[in-house]
C-alpha positions as CSV (number, residue, x, y, z in Angstrom):
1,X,0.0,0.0,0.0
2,X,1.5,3.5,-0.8
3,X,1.9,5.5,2.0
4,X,0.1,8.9,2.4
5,X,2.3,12.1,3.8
6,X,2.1,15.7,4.1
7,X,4.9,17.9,1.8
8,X,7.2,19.9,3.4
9,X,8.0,18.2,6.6
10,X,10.6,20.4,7.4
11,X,14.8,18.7,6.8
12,X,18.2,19.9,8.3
13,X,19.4,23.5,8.3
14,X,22.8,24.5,6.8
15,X,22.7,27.8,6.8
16,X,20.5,30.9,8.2
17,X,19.4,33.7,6.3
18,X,18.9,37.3,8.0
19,X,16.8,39.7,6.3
20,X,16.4,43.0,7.7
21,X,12.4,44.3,8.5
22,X,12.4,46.2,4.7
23,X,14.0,42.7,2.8
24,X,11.3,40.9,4.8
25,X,8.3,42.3,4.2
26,X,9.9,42.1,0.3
27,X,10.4,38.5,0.7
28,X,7.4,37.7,2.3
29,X,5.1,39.1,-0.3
30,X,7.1,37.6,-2.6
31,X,7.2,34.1,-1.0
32,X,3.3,34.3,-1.2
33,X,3.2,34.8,-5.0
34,X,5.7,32.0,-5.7
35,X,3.2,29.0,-3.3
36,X,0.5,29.8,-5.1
37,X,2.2,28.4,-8.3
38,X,5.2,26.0,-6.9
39,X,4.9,22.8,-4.8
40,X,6.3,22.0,-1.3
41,X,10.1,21.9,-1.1
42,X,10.9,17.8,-0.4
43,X,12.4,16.7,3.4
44,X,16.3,17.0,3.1
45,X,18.0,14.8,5.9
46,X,18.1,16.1,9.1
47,X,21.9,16.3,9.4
48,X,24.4,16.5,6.5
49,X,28.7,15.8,6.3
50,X,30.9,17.8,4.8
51,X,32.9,15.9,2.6
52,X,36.2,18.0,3.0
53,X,36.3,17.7,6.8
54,X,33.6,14.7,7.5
55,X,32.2,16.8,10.5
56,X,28.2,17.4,11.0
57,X,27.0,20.8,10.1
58,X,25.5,22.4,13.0
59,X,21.8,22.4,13.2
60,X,19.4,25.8,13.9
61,X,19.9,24.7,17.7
62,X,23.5,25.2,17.3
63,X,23.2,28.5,15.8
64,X,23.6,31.4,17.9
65,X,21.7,35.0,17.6
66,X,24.0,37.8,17.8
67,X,22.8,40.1,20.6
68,X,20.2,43.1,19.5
69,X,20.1,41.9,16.0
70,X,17.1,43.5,14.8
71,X,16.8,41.0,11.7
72,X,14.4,37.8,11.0
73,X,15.9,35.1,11.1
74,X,15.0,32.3,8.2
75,X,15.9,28.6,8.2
76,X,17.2,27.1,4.7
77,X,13.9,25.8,4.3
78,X,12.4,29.2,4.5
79,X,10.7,29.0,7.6
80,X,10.8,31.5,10.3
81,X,13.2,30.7,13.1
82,X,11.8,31.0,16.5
83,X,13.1,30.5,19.8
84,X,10.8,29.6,22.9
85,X,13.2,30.0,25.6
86,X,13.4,34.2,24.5
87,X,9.4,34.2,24.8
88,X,6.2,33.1,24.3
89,X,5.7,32.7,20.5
90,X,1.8,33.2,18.9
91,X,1.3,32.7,15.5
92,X,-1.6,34.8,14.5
93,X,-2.6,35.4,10.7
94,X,-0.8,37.9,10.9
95,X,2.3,36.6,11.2
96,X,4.6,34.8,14.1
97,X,5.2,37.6,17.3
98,X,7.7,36.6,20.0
99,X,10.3,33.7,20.0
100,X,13.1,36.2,20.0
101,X,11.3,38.4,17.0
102,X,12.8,41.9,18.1
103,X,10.0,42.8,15.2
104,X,6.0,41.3,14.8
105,X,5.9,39.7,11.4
106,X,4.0,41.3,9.5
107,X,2.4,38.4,7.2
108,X,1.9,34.0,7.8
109,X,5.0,33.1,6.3
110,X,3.9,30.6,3.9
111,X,6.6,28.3,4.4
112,X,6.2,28.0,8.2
113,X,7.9,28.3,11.5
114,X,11.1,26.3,12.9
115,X,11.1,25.9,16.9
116,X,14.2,25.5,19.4
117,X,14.4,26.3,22.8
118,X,13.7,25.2,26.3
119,X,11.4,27.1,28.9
120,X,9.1,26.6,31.9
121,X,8.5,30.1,31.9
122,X,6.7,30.7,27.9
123,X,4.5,28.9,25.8
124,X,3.6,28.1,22.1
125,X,0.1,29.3,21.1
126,X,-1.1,28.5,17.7
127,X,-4.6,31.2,17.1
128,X,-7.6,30.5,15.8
129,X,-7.9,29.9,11.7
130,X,-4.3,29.6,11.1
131,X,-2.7,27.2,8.8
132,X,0.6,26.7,8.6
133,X,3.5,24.3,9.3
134,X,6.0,23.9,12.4
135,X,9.3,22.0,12.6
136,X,10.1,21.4,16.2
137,X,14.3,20.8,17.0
138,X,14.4,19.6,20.4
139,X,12.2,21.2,22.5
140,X,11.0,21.6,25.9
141,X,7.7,23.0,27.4
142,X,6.7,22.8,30.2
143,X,3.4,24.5,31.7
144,X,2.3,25.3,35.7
145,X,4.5,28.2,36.5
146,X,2.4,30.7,35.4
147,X,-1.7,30.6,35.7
148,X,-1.5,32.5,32.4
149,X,0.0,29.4,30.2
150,X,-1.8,26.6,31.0
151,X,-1.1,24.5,27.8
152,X,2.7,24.1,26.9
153,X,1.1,24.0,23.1
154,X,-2.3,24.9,22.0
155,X,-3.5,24.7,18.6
156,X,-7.3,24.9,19.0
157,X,-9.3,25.9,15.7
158,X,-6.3,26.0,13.6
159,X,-5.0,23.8,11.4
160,X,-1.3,22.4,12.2
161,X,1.6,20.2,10.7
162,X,4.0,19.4,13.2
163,X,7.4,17.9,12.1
164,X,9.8,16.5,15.4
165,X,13.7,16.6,15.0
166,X,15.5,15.5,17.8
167,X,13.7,15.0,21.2
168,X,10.9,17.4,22.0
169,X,8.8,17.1,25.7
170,X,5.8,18.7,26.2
171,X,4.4,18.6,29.7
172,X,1.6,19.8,31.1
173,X,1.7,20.4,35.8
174,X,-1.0,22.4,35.5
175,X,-4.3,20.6,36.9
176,X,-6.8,20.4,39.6
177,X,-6.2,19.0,42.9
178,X,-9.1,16.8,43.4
179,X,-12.3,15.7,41.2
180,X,-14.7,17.5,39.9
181,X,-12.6,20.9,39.6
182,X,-12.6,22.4,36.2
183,X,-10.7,26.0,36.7
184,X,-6.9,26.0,36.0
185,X,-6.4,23.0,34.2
186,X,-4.4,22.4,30.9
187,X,-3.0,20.3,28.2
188,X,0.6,19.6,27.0
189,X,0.0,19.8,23.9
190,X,-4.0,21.2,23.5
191,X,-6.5,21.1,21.0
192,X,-9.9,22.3,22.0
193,X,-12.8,21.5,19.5
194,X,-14.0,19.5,17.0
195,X,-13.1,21.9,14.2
196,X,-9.3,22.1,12.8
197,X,-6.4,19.0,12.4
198,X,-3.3,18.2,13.3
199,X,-1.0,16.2,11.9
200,X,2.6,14.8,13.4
201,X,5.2,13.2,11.2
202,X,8.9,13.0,11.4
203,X,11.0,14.6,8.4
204,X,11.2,11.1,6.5
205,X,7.5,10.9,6.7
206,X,7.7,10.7,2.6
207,X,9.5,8.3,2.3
208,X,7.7,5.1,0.7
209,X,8.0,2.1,3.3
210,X,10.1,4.7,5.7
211,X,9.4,3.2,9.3
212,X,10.6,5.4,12.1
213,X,13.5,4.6,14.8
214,X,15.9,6.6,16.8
215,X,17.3,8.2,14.3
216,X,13.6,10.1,13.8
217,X,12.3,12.9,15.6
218,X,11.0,11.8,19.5
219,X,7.9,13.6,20.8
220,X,7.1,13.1,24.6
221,X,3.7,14.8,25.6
222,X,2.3,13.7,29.6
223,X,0.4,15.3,31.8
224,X,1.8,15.3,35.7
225,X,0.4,11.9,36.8
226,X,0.2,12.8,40.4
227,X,-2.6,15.3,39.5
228,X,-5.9,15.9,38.3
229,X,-7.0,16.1,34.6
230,X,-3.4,17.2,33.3
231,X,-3.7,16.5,30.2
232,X,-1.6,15.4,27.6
233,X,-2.9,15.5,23.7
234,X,-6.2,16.3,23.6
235,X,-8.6,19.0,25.0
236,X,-9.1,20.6,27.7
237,X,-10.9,19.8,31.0
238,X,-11.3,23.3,31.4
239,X,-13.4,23.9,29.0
240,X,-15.8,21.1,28.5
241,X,-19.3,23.3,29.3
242,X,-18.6,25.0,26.3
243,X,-19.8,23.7,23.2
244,X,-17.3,25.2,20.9
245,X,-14.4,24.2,22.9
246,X,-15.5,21.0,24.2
247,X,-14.4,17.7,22.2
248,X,-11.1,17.0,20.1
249,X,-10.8,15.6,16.8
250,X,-9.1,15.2,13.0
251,X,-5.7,14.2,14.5
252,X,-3.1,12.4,11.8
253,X,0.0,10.8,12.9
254,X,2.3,10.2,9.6
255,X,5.2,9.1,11.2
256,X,7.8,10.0,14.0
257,X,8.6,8.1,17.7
258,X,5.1,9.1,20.1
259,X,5.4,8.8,24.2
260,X,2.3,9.8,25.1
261,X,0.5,9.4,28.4
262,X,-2.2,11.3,30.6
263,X,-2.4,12.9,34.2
264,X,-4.7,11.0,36.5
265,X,-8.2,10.7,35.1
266,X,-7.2,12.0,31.7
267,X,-6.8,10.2,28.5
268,X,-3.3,9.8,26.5
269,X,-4.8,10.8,23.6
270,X,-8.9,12.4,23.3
271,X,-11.4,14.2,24.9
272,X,-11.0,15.6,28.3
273,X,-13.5,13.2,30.7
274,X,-17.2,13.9,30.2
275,X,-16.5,16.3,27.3
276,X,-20.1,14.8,25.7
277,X,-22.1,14.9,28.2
278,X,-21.1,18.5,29.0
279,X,-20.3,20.2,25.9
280,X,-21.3,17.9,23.0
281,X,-18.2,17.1,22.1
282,X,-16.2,14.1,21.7
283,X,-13.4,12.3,20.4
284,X,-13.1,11.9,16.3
285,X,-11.2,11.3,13.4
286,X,-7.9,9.8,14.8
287,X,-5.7,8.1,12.3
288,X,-2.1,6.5,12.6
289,X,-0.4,6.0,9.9
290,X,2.9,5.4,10.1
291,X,6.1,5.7,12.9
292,X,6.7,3.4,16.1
293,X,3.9,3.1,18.1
């Protein structure tokens, strides 16, 4: 059987381009233009040799920011290079904000956004209607310091790709303390709703018979098992009376390694508990399709 994938599932990072805020409003408009016409760059490998001095070339994690730059920072790929440990990072329809952005875009870049970083302290917020494309290079969120980020990653309503190079955690210690509670709780990595998708693949995900190992992208996303409805992939306990937020559906997972588990009374993967009876809505549309599992 030939194997479904999405295009452009991200690959390995040889070089970063800087544009300054006049060359990237320029090559964002143009950017635009070209998708409309052109089809998703193909995966590249995650890391590549030089063949002079057989050393690794350093991946976006290894590349360092020079202090006060003022310029956006693009992967090879094209895609906006954020950091999470400088800031929260929303990406709106108008463009990414935070992440170590000194500068709001001012557009979606088309091609999407590249994540690094590690922070208890921000978050990754993903609004409403967007579609767009994330590569994730070893990351680490991790929610319940601040009342204000209760998800590590939420993208409710919108409609994601996620590609995972290296490891990436995403855990979720915020909760309720006892049963019944609904205020204050969150998800590592949320998606309230029964509108929107999200798919997970690792950057081989293309490739025809490709079956993941350690040598793909690792995504860990638990909830603090010693608590109360922290939850892991899914939606939110928090919001189950409503009806637009309640339930959590049209997940795809293409390929990549998934350790995935739930705080106490809280599913791994689904609807927050009594999501249906409350809200109306439920768990749909999962589909696994490839990687270890």
């Amino acid at each position: 059987m030939k194997r479904k994938w999405l295009e452009n599932p991200g690959g390995g990072i040889s070089r970063i381009e800087e544009l300054t805020p006049e060359e990237q409003v320029r090559s964002e408009a143009s950017t635009a233009v070209k998708e409309t016409g052109t089809k998703a760059e193909k995966p590249q490998d995650i890391q590549k040799t030089d063949k002079a001095s057989g050393e690794k070339k350093k991946s976006a994690s290894d590349k360092k920011r020079k202090a006060g730059n003022s310029k956006k920072q693009l992967a090879e790929n094209g895609e906006t290079l954020l950091d999470v440990s400088k800031g929260d990072i929303r990406i709106t329809l108008n463009g990414a904000t935070g992440g170590g952005l000194t500068e709001n875009e001012s557009s979606l870049n088309p091609k999407g956004y590249w994540i690094i970083g590690k922070t208890s302290d921000y978050n990754i917020e993903v609004k409403k209607d967007v579609t767009t494309s994330i590569t994730m290079e070893n990351v680490k969120v991790t929610s319940g310091k601040s009342s204000a980020r209760l998800d590590s990653v939420n993208v409710s309503h919108a409609n994601v790709v996620l590609t995972v190079l290296g490891k990436n955690e995403l855990i979720c210690k915020t909760a309720s303390p006892q049963e019944g509670s609904i205020p204050g709780t969150g998800c590592a990595l949320a998606k309230d709703g029964m509108d929107g998708s999200l798919a997970i693949q690792c950057s081989k995900s293309n490739k025809i018979g490709h079956k993941c190992d350690d040598q793909c992208g690792t995504l860990i996303v638990k909830g603090n098992s010693e608590i109360m409805h922290a939850g892991a992939l899914g939606s939110t306990r928090r919001n189950i009376l409503d009806t637009y937020d309640s339930g959590f559906a049209n997940l795809t997972i293409y390929g990549g390694n998934l350790e995935v588990a739930g705080g106490a009374h809280c599913p791994g993967i689904g609807s927050a508990c009594v999501s249906e009876k409350n809200g109306g809505g439920y768990t749909k549309n999962i589909v696994i399709a490839g990687g270890e599992y």
